[in-house]
Structures are given as C-alpha cells and as structure tokens.
N, CA, C and O atoms as a Tinker XYZ file with bonds, in Angstrom:
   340  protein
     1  N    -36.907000   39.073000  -56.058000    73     2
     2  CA   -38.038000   39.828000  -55.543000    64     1     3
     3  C    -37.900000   39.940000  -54.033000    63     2     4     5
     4  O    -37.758000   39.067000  -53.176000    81     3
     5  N    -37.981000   41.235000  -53.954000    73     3     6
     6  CA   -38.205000   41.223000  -52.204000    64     5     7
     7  C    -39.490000   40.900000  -51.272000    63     6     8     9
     8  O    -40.634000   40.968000  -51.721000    81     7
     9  N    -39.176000   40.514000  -49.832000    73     7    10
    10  CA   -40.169000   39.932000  -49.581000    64     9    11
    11  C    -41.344000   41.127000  -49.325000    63    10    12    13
    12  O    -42.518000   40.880000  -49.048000    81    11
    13  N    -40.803000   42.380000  -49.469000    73    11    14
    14  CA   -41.900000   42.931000  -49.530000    64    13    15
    15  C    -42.820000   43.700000  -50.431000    63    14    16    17
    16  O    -43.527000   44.644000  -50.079000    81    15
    17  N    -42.711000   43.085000  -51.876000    73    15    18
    18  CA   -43.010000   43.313000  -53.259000    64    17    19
    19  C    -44.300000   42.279000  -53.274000    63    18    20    21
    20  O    -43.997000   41.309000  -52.580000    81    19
    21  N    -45.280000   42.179000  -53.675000    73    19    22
    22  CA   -46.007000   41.275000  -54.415000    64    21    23
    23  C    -45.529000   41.132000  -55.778000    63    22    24    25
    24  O    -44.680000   41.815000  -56.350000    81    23
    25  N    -46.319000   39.962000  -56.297000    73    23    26
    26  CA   -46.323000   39.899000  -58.076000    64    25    27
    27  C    -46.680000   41.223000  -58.437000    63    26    28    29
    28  O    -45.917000   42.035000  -58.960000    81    27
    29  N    -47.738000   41.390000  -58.170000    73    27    30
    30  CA   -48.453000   42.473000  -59.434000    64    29    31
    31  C    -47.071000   43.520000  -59.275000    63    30    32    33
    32  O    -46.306000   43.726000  -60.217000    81    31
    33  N    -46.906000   44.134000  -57.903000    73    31    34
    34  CA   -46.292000   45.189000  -57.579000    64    33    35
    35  C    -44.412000   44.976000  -58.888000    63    34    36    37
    36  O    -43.931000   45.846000  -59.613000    81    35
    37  N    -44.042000   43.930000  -58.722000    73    35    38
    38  CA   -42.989000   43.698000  -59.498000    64    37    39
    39  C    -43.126000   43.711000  -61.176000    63    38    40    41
    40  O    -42.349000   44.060000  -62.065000    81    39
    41  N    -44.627000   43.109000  -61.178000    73    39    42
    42  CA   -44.755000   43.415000  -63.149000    64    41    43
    43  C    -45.460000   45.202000  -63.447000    63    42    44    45
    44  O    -45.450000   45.803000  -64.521000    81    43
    45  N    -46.014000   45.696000  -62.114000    73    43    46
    46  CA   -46.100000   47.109000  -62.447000    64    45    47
    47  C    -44.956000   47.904000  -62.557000    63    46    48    49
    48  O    -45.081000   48.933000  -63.220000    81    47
    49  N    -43.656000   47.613000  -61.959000    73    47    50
    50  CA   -41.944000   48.127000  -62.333000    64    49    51
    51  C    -41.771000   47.879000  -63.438000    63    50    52    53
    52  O    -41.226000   48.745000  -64.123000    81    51
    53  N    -42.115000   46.763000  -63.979000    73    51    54
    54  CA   -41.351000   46.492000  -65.261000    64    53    55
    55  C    -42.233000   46.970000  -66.630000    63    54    56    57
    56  O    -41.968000   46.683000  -67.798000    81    55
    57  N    -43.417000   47.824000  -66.104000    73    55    58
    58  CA   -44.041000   48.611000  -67.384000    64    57    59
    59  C    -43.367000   49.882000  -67.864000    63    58    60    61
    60  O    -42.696000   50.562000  -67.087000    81    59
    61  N    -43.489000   50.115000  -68.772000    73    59    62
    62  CA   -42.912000   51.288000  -69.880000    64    61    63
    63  C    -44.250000   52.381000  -69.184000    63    62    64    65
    64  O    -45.478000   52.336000  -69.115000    81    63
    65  N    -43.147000   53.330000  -68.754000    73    63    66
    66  CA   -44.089000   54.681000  -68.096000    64    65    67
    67  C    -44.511000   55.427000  -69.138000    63    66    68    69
    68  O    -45.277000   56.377000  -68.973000    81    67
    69  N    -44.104000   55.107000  -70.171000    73    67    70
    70  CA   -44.439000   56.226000  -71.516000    64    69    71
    71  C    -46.256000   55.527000  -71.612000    63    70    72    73
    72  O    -47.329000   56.038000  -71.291000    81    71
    73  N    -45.902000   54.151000  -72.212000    73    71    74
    74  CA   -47.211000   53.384000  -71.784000    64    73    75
    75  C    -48.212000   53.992000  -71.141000    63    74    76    77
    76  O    -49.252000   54.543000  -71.505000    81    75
    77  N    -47.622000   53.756000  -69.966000    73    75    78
    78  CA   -48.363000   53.924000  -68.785000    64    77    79
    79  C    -49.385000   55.312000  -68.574000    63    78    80    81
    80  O    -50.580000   55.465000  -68.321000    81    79
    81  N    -48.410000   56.073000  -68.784000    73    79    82
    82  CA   -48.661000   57.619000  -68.772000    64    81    83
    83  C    -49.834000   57.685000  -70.177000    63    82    84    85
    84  O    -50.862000   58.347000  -70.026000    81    83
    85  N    -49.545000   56.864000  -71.668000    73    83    86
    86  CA   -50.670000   57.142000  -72.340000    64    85    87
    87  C    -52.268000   56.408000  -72.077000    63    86    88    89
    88  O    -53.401000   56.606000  -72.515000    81    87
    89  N    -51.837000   55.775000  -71.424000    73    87    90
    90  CA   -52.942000   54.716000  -71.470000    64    89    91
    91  C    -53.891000   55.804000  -70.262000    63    90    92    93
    92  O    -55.112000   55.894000  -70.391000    81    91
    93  N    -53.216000   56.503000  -69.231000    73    91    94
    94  CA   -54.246000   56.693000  -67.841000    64    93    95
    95  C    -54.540000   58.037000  -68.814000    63    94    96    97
    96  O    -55.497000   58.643000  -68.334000    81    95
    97  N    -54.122000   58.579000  -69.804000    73    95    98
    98  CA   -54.242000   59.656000  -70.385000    64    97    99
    99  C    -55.520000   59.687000  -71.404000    63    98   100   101
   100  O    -56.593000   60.289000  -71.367000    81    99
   101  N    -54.953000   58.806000  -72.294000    73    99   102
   102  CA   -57.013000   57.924000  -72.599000    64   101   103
   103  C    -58.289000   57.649000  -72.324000    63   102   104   105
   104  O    -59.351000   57.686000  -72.945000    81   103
   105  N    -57.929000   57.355000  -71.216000    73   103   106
   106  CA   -58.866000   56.604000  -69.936000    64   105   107
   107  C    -59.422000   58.396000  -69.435000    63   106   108   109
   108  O    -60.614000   58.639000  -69.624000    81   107
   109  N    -58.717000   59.297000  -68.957000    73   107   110
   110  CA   -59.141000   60.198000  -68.313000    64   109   111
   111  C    -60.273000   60.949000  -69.830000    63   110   112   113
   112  O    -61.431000   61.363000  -69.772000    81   111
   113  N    -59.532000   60.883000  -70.773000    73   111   114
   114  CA   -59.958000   61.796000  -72.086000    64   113   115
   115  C    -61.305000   61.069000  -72.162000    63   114   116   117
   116  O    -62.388000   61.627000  -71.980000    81   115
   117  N    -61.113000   59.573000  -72.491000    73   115   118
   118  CA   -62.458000   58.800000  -72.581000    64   117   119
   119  C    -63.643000   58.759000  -71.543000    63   118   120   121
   120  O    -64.744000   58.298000  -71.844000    81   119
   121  N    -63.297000   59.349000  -70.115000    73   119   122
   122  CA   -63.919000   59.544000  -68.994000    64   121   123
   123  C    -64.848000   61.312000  -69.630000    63   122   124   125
   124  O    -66.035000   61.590000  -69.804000    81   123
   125  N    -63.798000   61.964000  -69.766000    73   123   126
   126  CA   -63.723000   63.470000  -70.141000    64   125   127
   127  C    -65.653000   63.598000  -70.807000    63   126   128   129
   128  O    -66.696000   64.164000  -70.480000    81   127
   129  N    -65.174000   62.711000  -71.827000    73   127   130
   130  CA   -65.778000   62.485000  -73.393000    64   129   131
   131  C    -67.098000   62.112000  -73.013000    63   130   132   133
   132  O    -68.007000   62.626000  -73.664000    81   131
   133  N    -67.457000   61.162000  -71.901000    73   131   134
   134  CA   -68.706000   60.232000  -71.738000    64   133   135
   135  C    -69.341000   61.523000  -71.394000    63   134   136   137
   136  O    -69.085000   62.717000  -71.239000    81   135
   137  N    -70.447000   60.531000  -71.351000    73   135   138
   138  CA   -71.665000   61.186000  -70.551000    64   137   139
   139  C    -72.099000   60.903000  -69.457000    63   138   140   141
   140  O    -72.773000   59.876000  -69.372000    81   139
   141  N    -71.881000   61.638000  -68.373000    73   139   142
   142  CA   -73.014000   61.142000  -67.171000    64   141   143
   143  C    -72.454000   60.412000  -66.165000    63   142   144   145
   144  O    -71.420000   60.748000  -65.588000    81   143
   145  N    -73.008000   59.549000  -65.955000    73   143   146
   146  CA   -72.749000   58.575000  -65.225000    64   145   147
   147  C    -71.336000   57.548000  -65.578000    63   146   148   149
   148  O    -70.313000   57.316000  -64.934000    81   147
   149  N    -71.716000   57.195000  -66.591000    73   147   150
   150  CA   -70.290000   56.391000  -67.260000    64   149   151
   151  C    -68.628000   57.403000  -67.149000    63   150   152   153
   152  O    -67.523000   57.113000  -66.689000    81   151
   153  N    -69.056000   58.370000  -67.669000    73   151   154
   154  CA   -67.837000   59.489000  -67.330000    64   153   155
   155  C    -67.428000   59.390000  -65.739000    63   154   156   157
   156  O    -66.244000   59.186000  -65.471000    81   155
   157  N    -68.351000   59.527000  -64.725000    73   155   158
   158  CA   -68.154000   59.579000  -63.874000    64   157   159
   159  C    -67.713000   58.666000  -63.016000    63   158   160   161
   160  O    -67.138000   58.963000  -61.968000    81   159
   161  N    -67.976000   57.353000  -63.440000    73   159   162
   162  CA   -67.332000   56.109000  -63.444000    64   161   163
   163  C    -65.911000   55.814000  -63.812000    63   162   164   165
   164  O    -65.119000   55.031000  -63.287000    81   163
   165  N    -65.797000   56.455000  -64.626000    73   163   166
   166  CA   -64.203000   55.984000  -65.395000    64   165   167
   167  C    -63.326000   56.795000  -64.308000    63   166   168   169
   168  O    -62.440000   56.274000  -63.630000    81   167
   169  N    -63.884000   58.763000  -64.222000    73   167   170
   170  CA   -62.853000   59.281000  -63.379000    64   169   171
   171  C    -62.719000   58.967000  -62.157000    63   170   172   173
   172  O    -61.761000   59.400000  -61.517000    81   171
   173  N    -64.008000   57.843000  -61.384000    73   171   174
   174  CA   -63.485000   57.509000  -60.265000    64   173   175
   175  C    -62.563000   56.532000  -60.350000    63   174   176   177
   176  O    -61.498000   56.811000  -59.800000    81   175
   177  N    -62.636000   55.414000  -60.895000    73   175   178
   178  CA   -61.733000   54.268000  -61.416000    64   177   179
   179  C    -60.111000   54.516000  -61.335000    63   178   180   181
   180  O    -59.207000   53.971000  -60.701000    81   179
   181  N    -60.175000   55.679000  -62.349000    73   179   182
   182  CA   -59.004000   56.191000  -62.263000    64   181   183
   183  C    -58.150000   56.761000  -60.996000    63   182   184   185
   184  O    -56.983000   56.543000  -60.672000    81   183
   185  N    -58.969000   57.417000  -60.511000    73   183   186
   186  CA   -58.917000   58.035000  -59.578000    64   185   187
   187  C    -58.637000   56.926000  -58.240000    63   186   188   189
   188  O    -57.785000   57.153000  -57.382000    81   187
   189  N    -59.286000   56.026000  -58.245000    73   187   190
   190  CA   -58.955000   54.548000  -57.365000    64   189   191
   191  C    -57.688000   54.099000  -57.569000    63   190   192   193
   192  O    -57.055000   53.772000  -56.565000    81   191
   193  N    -57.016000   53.980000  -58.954000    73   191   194
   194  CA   -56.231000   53.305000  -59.190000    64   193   195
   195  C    -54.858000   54.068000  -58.648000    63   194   196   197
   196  O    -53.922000   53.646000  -57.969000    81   195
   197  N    -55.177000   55.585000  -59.333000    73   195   198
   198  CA   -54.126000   56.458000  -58.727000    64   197   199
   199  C    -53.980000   56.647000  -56.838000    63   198   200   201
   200  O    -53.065000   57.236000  -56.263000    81   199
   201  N    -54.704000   56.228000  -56.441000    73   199   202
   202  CA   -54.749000   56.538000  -55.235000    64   201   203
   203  C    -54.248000   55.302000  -54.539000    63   202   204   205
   204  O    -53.644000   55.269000  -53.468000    81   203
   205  N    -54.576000   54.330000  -55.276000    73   203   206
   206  CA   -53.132000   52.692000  -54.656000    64   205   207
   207  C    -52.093000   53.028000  -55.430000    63   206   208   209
   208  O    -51.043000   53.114000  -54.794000    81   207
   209  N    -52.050000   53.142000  -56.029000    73   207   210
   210  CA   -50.668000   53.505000  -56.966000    64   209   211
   211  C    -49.302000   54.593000  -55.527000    63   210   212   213
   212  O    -48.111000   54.535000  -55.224000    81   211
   213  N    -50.658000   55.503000  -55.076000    73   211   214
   214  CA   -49.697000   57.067000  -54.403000    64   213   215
   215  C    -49.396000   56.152000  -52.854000    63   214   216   217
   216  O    -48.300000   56.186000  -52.295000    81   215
   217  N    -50.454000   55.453000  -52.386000    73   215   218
   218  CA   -50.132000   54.655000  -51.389000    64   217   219
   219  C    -48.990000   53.974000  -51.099000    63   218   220   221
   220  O    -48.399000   53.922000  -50.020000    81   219
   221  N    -48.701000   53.420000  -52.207000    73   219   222
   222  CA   -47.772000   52.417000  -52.503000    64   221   223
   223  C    -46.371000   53.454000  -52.023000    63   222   224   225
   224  O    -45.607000   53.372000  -51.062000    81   223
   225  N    -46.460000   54.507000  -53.261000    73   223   226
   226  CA   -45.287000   55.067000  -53.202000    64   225   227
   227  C    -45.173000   56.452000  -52.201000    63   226   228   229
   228  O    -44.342000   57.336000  -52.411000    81   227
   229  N    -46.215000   56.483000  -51.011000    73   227   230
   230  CA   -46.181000   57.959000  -49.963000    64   229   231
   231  C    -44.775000   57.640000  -49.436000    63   230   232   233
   232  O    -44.064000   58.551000  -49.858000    81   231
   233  N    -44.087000   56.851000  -48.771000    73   231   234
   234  CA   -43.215000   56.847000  -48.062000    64   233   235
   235  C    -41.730000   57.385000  -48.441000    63   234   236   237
   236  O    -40.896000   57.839000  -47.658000    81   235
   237  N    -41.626000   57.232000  -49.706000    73   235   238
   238  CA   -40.377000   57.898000  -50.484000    64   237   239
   239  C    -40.438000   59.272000  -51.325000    63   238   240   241
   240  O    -39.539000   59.739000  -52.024000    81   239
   241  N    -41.708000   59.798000  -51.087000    73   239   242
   242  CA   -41.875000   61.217000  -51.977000    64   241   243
   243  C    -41.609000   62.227000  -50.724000    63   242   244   245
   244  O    -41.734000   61.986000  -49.523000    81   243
   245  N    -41.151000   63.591000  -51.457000    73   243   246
   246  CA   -41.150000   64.786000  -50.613000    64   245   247
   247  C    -42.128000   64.887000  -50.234000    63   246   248   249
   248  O    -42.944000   64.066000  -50.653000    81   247
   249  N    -42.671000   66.081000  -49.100000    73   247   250
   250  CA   -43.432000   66.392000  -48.735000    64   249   251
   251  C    -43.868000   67.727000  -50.444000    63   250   252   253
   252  O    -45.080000   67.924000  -50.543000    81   251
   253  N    -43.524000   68.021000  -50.879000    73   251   254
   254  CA   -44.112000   68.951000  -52.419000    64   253   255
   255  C    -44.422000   67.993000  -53.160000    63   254   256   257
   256  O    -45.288000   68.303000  -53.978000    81   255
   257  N    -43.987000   66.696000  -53.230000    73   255   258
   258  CA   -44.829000   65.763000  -54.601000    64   257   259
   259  C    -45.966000   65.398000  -53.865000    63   258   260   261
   260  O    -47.014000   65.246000  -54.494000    81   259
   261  N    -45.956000   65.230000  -52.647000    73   259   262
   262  CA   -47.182000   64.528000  -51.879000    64   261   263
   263  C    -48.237000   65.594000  -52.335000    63   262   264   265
   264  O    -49.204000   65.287000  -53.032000    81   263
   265  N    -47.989000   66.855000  -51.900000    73   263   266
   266  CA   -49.558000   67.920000  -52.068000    64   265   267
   267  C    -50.037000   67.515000  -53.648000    63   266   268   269
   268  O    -51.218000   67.381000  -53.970000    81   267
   269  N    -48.794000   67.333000  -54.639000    73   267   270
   270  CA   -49.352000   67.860000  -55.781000    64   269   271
   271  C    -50.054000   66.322000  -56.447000    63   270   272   273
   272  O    -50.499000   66.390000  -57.593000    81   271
   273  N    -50.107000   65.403000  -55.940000    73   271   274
   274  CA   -50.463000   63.821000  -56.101000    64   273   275
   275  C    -51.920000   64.025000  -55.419000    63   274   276   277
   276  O    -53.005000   63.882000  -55.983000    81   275
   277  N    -51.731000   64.320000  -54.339000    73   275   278
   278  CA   -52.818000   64.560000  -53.680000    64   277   279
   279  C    -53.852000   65.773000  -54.283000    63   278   280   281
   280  O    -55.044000   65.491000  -54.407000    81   279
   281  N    -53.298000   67.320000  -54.707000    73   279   282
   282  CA   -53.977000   67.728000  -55.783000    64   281   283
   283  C    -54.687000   67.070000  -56.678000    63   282   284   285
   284  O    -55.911000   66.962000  -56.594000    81   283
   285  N    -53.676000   66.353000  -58.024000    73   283   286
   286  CA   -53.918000   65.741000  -58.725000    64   285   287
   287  C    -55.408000   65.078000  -58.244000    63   286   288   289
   288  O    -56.506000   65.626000  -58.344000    81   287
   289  N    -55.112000   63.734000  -57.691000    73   287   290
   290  CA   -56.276000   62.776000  -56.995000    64   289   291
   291  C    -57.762000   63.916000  -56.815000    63   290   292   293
   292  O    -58.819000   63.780000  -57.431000    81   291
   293  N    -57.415000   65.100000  -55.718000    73   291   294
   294  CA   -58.812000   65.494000  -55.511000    64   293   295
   295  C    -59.459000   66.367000  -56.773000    63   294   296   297
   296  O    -60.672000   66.506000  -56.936000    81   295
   297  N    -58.355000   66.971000  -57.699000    73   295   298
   298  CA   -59.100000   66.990000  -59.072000    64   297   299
   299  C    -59.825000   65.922000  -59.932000    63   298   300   301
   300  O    -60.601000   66.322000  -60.800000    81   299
   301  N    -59.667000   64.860000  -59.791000    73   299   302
   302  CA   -60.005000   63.642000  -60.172000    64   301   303
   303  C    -61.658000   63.279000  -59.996000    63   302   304   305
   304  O    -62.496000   63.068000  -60.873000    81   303
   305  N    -61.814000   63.293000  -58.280000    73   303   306
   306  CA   -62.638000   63.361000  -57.465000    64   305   307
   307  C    -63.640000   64.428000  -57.759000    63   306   308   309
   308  O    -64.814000   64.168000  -58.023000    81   307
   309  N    -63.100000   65.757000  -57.702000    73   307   310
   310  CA   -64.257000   67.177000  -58.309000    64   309   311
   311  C    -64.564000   66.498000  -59.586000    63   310   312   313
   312  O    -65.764000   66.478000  -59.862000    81   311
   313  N    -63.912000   66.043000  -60.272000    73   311   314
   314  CA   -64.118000   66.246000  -61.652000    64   313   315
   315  C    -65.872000   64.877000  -61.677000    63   314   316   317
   316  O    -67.093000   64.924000  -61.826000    81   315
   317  N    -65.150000   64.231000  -61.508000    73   315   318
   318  CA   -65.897000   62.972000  -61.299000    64   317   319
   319  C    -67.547000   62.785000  -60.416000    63   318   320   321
   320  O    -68.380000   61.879000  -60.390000    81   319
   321  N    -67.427000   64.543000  -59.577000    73   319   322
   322  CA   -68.810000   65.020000  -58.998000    64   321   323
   323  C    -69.319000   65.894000  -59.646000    63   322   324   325
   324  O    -70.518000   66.168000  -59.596000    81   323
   325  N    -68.324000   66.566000  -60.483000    73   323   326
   326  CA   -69.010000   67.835000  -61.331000    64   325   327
   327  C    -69.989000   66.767000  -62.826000    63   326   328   329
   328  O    -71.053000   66.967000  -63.411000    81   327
   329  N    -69.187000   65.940000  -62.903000    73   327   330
   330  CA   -69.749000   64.378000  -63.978000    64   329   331
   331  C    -71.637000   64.582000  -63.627000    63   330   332   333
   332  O    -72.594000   65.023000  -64.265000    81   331
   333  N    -71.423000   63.969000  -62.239000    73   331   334
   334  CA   -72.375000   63.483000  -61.564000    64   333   335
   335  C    -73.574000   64.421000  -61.527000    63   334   336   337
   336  O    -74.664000   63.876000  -61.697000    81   335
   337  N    -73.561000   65.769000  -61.331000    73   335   338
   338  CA   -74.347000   66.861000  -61.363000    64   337   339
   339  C    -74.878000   67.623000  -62.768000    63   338   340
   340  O    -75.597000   68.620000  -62.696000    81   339
C-alpha cells in the first residue's frame, strides 16, 4: 500500500465495478421510486458519495471526463431538488 492510499481507498480498488456500477444503479432507481423526501435523500447520498469518489480521482481524468462527471453529479443534485418540490 502506498503511503498515500488509506484502507478504505485500497478495499474500494479491489471491488468488482460490475458490482459497483449495479448497486449505485439500485440505489439511484430506489431513490427514483421513493417519495418525497426519502427520494430526495437517497439522490443526495448518492450524489455525496459520487462526488468523493470524483475527488479522489480529478487529478488523472481529461479535461472531457471531468465536464461529464461533473454533469453527471449536477444531474444528481437537480434531480434530488426537483424530489424536494
């Protein structure tokens, strides 16, 4: 491990992205699905998680994956106020 890895950061490498990819895919559907407030909860959550996740990895992406991460994220965000209203 390098010294500039944490734990978590080293057992989040060693997850199966297929996984990964279904599980935040659930989570958004199950956000989708709620009602209200709880919906709006989950897509921020998500939306939190993705946003340490992009942190982590800004320094090695192009400048074109960055907009579309960053897309991504502020769809997250609308979605999660359109919840709210």
């Amino acid at each position: 491990m390098q010294r500039t890895q944490s734990a978590w950061e080293l057992r989040l490498a060693r997850l199966n992205p297929t996984s990964v990819f279904l599980a935040a895919l659930a989570l958004m559907l199950a956000a989708l699905f709620a009602p209200g407030l709880a919906g709006a909860l989950l897509l921020l959550v998500l939306a939190a998680a993705l946003g340490m996740l992009m942190s982590k990895t800004w320094p090695v992406q192009t400048a074109g994956m960055r907009a579309v991460r960053l897309s991504v994220l502020a769809l997250l965000v609308a979605g999660a106020v359109a919840k709210l209203l």
